[in-house]
N, C-alpha and C positions, 0 to 999 in steps of 0.2 A: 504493500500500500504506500509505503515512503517514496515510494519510486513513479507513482503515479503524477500526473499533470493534471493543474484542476484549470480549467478555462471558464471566468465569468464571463455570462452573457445575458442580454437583457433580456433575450426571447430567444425560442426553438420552436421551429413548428415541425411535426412529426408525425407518418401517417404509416399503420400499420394495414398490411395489403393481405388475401390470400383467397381460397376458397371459400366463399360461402360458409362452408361447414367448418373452416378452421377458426370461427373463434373468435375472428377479427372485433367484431362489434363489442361483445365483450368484454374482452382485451384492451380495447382503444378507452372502453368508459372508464375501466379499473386505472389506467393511466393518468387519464382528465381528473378524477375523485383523489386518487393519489395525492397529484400538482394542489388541486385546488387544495388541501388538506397543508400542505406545503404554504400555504401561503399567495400561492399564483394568482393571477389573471391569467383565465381561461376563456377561448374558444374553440369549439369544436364542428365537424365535417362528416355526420355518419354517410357514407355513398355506400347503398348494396345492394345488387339485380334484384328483377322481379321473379324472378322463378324462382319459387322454395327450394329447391335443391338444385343447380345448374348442372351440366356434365363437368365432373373431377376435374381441373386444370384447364380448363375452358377459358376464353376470354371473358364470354358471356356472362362467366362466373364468380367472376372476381368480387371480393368486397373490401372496399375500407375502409379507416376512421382518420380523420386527419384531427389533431388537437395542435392548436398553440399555446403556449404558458409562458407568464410573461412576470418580469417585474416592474410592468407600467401596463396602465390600461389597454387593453387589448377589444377591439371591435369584430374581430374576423377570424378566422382559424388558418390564416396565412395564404398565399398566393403560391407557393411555394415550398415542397418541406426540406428541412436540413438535414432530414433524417427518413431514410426508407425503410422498412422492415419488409422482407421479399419472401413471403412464405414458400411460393414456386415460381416456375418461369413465366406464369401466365401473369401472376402480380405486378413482373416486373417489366413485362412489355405492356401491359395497360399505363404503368404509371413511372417509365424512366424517361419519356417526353416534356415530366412536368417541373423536374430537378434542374436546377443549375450546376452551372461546371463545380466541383469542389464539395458537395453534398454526400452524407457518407449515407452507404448502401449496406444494410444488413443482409444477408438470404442464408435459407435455408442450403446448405451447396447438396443437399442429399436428395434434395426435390429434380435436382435439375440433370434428370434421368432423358437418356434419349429418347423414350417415350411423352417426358413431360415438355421435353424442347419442342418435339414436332406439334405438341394438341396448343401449345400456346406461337406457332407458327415461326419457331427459331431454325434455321437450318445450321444451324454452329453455335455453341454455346457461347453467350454473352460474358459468361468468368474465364473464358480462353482466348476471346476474338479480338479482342480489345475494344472491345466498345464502351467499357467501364473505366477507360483510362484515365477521364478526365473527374472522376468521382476516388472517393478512400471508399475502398470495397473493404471488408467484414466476411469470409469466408468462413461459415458456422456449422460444422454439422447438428444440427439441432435435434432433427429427427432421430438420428443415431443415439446420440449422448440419451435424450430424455430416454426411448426402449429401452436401452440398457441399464440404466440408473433408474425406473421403474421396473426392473425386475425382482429388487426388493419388495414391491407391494404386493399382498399375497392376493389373488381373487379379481387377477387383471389380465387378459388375453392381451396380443400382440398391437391389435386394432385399440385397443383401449389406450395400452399405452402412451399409444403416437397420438392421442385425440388432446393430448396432455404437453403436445410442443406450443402453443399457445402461452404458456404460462414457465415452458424457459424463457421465449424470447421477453416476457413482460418483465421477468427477474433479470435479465440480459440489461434493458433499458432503464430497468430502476436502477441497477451499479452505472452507467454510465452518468445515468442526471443525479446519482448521489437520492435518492428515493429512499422515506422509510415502509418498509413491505408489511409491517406492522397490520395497518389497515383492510390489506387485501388478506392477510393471514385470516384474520377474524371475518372477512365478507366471508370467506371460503368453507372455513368451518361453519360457519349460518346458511350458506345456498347448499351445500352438497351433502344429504342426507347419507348418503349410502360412505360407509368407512373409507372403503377402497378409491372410490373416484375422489374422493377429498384428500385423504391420503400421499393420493398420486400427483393432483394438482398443486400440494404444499411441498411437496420434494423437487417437483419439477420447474416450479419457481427457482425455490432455494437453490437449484442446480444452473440455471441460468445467470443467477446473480455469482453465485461463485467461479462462474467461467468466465466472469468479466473482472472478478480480483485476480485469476490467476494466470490470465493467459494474455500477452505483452502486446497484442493489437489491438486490447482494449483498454491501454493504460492510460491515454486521454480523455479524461474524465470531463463535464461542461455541470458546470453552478448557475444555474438562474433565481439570483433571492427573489428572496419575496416582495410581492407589489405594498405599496401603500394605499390602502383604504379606506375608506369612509368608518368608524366602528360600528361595528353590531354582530348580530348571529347574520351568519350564511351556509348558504347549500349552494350546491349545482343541484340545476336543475334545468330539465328539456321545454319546450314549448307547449309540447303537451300538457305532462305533467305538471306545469305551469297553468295550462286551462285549465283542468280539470279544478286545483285545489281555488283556481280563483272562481269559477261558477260555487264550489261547494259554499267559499266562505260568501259570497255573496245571497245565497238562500239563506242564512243563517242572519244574516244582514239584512235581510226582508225578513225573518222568521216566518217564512215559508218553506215549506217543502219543495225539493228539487225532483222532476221526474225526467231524465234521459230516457227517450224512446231513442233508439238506430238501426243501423242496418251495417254491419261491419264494411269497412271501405281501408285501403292502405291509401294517403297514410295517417287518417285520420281514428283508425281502432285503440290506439291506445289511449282516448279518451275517453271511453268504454270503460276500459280494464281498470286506468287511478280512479272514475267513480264509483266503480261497481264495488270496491273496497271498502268506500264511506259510508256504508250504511246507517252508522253510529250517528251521521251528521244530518240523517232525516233526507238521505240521498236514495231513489230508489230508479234502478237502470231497465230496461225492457231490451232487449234485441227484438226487431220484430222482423216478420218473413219478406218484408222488401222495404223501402225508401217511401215509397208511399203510405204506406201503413207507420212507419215510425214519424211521419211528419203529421200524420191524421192525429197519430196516439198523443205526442204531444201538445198540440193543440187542445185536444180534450182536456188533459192536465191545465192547461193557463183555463181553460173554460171554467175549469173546477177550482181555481185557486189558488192550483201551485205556480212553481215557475220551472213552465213546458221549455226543453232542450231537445236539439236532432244537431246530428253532425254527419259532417260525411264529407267528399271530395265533387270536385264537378261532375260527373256523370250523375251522379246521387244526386245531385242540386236540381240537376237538369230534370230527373222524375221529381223531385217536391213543390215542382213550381207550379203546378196548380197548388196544393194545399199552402204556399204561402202565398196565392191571390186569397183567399178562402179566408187568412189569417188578417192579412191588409182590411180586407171587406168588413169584416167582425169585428176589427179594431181591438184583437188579445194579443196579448204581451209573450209573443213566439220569440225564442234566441235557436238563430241555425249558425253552429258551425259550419265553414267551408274549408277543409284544408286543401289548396289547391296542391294539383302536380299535376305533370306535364301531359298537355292532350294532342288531338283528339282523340276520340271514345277512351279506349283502356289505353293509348297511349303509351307513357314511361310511367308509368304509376310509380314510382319510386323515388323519380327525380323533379325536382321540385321547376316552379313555374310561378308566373302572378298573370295569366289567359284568364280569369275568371273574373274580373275586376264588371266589364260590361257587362254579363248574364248578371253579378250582383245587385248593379246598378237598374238593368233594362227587363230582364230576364224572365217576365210575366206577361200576361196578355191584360191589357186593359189599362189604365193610369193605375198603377200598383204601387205609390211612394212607401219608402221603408229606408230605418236608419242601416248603413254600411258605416261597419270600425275594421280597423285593419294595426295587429297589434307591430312592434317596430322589431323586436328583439324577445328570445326565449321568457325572458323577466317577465317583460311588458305584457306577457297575455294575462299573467296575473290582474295588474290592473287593467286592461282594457276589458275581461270580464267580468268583473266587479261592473263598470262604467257600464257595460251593454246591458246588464239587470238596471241597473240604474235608470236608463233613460227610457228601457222596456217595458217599464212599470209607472215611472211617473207618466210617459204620455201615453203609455196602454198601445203599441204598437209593436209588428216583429223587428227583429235586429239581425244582420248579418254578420257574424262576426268571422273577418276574412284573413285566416290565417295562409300558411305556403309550409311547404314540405322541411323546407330550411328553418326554415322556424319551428317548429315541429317537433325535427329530431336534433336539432342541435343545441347545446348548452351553452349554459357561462352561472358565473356565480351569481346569486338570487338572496339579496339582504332582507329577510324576512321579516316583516312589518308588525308594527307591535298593533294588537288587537283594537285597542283604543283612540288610534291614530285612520282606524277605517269609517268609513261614512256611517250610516244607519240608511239603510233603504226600505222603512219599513212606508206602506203606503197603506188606506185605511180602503177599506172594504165597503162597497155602497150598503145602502140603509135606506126600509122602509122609510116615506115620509107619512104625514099626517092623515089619520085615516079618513079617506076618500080620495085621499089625490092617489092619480095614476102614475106607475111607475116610468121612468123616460130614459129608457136604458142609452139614448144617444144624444141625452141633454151633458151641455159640455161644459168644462171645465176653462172659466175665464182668462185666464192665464194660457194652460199649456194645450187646451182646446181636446182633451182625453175626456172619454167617454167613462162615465163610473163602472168598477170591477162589480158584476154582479154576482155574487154565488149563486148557484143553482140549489134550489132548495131552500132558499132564504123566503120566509112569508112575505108577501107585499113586494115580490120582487119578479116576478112572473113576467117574462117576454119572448119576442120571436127570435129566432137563431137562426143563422144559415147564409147561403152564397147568395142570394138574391139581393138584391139593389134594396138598401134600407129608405125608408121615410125620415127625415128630418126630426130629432127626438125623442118620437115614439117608436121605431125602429119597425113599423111594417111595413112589409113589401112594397117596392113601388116602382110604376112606370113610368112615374112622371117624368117629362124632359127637363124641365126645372130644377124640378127635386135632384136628379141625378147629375147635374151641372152644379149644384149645389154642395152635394156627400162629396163628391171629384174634387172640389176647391177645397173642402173643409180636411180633407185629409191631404191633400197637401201642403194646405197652409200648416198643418199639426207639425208636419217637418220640417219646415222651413223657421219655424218658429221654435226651432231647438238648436241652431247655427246662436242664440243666442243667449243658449244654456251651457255652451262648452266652451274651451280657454281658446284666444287667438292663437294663429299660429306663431314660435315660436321660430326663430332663424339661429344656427350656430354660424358664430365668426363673423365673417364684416356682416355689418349688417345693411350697407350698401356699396355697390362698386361693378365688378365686370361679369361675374357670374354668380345667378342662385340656380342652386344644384337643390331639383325637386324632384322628391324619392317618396316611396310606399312599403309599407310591409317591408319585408326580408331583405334590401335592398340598405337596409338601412347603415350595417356596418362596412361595409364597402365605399359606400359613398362618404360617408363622418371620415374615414381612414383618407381617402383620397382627398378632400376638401381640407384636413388638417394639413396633407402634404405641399399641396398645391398654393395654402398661403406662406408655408414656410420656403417658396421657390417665388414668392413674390405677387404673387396673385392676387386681388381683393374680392375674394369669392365666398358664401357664404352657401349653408344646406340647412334648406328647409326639410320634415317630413311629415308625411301629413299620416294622422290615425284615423282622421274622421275625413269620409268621402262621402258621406252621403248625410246630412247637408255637412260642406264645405267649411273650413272658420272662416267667418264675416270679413277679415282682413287681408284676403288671398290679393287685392287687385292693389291694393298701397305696396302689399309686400313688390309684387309685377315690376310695380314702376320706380322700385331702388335700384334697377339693374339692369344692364346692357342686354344683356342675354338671358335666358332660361334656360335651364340644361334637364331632361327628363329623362331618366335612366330607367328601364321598367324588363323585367322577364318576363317578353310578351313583344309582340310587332307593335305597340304604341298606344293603348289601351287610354292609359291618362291622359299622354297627349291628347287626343282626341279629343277627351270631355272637355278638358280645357282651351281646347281651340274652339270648341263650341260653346262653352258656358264665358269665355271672356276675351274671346276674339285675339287669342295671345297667339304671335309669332314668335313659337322656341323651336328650339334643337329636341328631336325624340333621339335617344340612343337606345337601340334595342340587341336584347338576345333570346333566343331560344332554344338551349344547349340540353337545356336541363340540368345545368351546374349554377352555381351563383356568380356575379360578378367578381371579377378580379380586382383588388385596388389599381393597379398597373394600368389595366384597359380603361377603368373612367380617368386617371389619371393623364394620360393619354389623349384621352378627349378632349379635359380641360385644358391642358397645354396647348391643344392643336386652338380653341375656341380664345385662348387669350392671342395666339398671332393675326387669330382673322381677326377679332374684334375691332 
């Protein structure tokens, strides 16, 4: 150990690659929880195919996790990693494209079998040919070491063993960044019920980390301290995970009951699974047998009381869009998750996208207004589900709330809010009035223009329900052309009149000068990263992002006219742009992709430099 070299650095980003079945995902979070536990600023990159099992050493196949860990704030899970982990050949022609010269390259050398060279399309092995020259290669046998060094565990077959290299390379990485294993020791023994696969998984760690104290190619060691942070309790935590705890604490916040009707979708299921957990918190989930049936079922729930939730990805949107005309019509307090990925129909179900922005916005037959939130960052869904019970209840309306696949599954640290510090969204329940007067289930509320919550079953509260054109008030059926020019205006004024219930938009950095960099959803640390770079190279540029798209913050056209230009970065062919070229006649820059990857800092970076020479 005296002899080792300890290199500080302020960040590393690191992305471990392989089969599908090897682990990766896994692997990549024990890492991220590790760092964060460390101290770090973290972000994280789950990327992994849509086919549950792909063929063994496949391109098709591949999965990874990319994490960044940082000793200063970190927006992005890097552009770039410093660090490859190569479970087989197929990992490493997927992902030796994305390395710079000088990036050190872990692999597996035992994987990269003449059989494994031709299924990932190598005709010469890439550790002989020299195509690795301009990288510090790491020739590991890993597969080997762990088989053998799990032959001490009793009640383990050969295949077993090797299912257990996962967890040298993790102990490999932890001696390199100086990692306490501590942590993962204890997840291991808590996840692995059966002796022998925990067992195997704690030796085979331990085996990894000791092949990095003992073996002289891996005596340079890299220190990233720890960040400076705000104080408080934190976790990492994913976007999901994220939703979900913020929908629960927000029923609890209304002391209401939460009912999740769905229909399982990738990559919006795991928002299913942290509900269906809380039942303690007066949380009750449904899977139902389609998209239809789970947007019907929830409705019923807001009908009834609670606070009705559906989630699911675009396809799924696309079958609920009657039932949220149906929900608009009724004026009940429906929240639909969207977690978008990439289309059309099934698409890359995997990989993430922001295509769904318009169907959010448009995406019903009829004048169908409804509020759209779009959270910015894993954290942020927290609060911006809190806020969408919020405004779904005091104006008695559905919500969209418009998450992306990157946001989803990706982390970073989540400073967990003291209880007391959160709103009350409790909202009062209509009530008979004085006996004789008729009840007016669509008499409205002077302010926020919401129609009273009537329970079903409540005496003196008796009315008509349904998809049919309501009467002014008294809510029966009507054909009047009046009347229906009427209900048209009065629900959309409802939303319009809530642009002045939520905060202005807010601008990081200049706050006027040559470019506002206008971003949405998942796009968010990409562009903060690149707008930070861009004024440090002399630029007076500044990034708005907006959460609320539907209605708009009031102060969008002042913000307009601080700035030369407009720059609109969106994963999507122009989606925003669009709306903004039509709601305010703005001439800007769309920059688009549709990769199913997230922005690069480099490429908006890129842009903006190119937009400061035209300007």
């Amino acid at each position: 150990m005296s002899t080792q070299q300890v290199e500080v650095r302020d960040s590393v980003v690191i992305r471990f690659a392989g089969d599908s079945g090897d682990g990766m995902q896994m692997t990549g979070t024990r890492f991220t929880e590790t760092s964060a536990l460390a101290g770090n600023d973290i972000a994280t990159l789950p990327d992994y195919p849509a086919e549950i099992r792909a063929p063994a050493g496949s391109l098709g196949g591949v999965s990874g996790f990319q994490v960044q860990f940082s000793s200063e704030r970190v927006f992005t899970p890097g552009d770039r990693p410093d660090v490859l982990v190569a479970m087989n050949p197929a990992a490493m022609a997927r992902n030796l494209r994305d390395l710079d010269r000088g990036a050190v390259v872990i692999v597996d050398e035992d994987q990269f079998t003449e059989k494994n060279l031709k299924r990932a399309g190598f005709e010469t092995s890439p550790l002989e040919d020299g195509r690795l020259d301009d990288f510090r290669l790491l020739r590991v046998p890993i597969t080997s070491i762990t088989v053998e060094a799990l032959k001490a565990v009793e009640g383990l077959g050969a295949r077993d063993r090797e299912r257990s290299r996962n967890f040298f390379a993790l102990g490999l990485t932890y001696h390199m960044f100086g990692r306490d294993m501590s942590a993962t020791q204890h997840w291991i023994r808590s996840k692995f019920r059966d002796p022998a696969t925990r067992d195997a998984n704690l030796l085979a760690m331990q085996k990894g980390y000791d092949y990095g104290v003992t073996v002289e190619a891996v005596a340079h060691k890299v220190h990233v301290p720890a960040a400076e942070i705000e104080p408080g309790t934190y976790r990492s935590i994913t976007g999901n995970k994220a939703t979900a705890l913020g929908f629960a604490a927000a029923a609890q916040l209304a002391e209401r009951p939460l009912v999740q009707a769905t229909y399982p979708i990738t990559p919006a299921s795991d928002i299913l699974h942290e509900l269906s957990a809380l039942k303690h918190f007066d949380v009750r989930t449904v899977q139902a047998e389609d998209e239809i049936a789970a947007a019907c079922m929830a409705i019923g729930a807001s009908y009834a009381g609670s606070i009705g939730l559906t989630s699911s990805s675009g396809p799924g949107i696309a079958l609920k869009g009657e039932a949220l005309g149906l929900a608009v019509g009724t004026e009940l307090p429906l929240i639909v998750i969207n977690v978008q990925r990439a289309g059309p129909s099934t698409g890359m179900p995997t990989k993430t996208e922001q295509a769904d922005l318009l169907q959010a916005l448009y995406g019903r037959h009829g004048e169908s207004p409804l509020v759209v939130l779009a959270p910015s960052t894993p954290a942020d869904c927290f609060a911006m589900a809190v806020e969408s019970v919020r405004l779904a209840l005091k104006y008695m309306t559905p919500v969209i709330f418009l998450s992306d696949g990157y946001i989803a599954n990706s982390a970073e640290p989540w400073r967990i809010p003291q209880v007391s510090d959160l709103p009350s969204l409790k909202v009062a329940n209509a009530e008979a009035g004085a006996a004789g007067e008729p009840f007016l289930p669509f008499a409205r509320d002077p302010e926020t223009l919401a129609r009273p919550w009537a329970i079903p079953g409540t005496p003196g509260l008796e009315h008509r329900i349904g998809g049919l054109e309501k009467q002014d008030q008294t809510g029966n059926i009507s054909y009047d052309p009046a009347n229906h020019q009427r209900m048209t205006d009065l629900r959309q004024a409802k939303i319009d009149r809530i642009a002045f219930d939520i905060p202005e938009q807010d601008v990081f950095g200049d706050q006027e000068g040559d470019v506002l960099v206008l971003g949405w959803g998942g796009t968010y640390g990409a562009i903060h990263t690149a707008v930070m770079r861009a004024r440090r190279a002399g630029m007076k540029v500044g990034h708005a992002h907006l959460r609320y798209l539907n209605p708009m913050p009031r102060n969008l056209p002042e913000l307009f006219g601080r700035y030369r230009r407009v720059l609109v970065p969106e994963l999507n062919n122009g989606q925003l742009a669009t709306v903004l070229r039509g709601r305010y006649l703005l001439d800007l820059v769309s920059h688009t992709k549709v990769e199913g990857l997230p922005f690069r800092v480099s490429e908006l970076l890129d842009r903006l430099l190119e937009l400061k020479v035209t300007a």
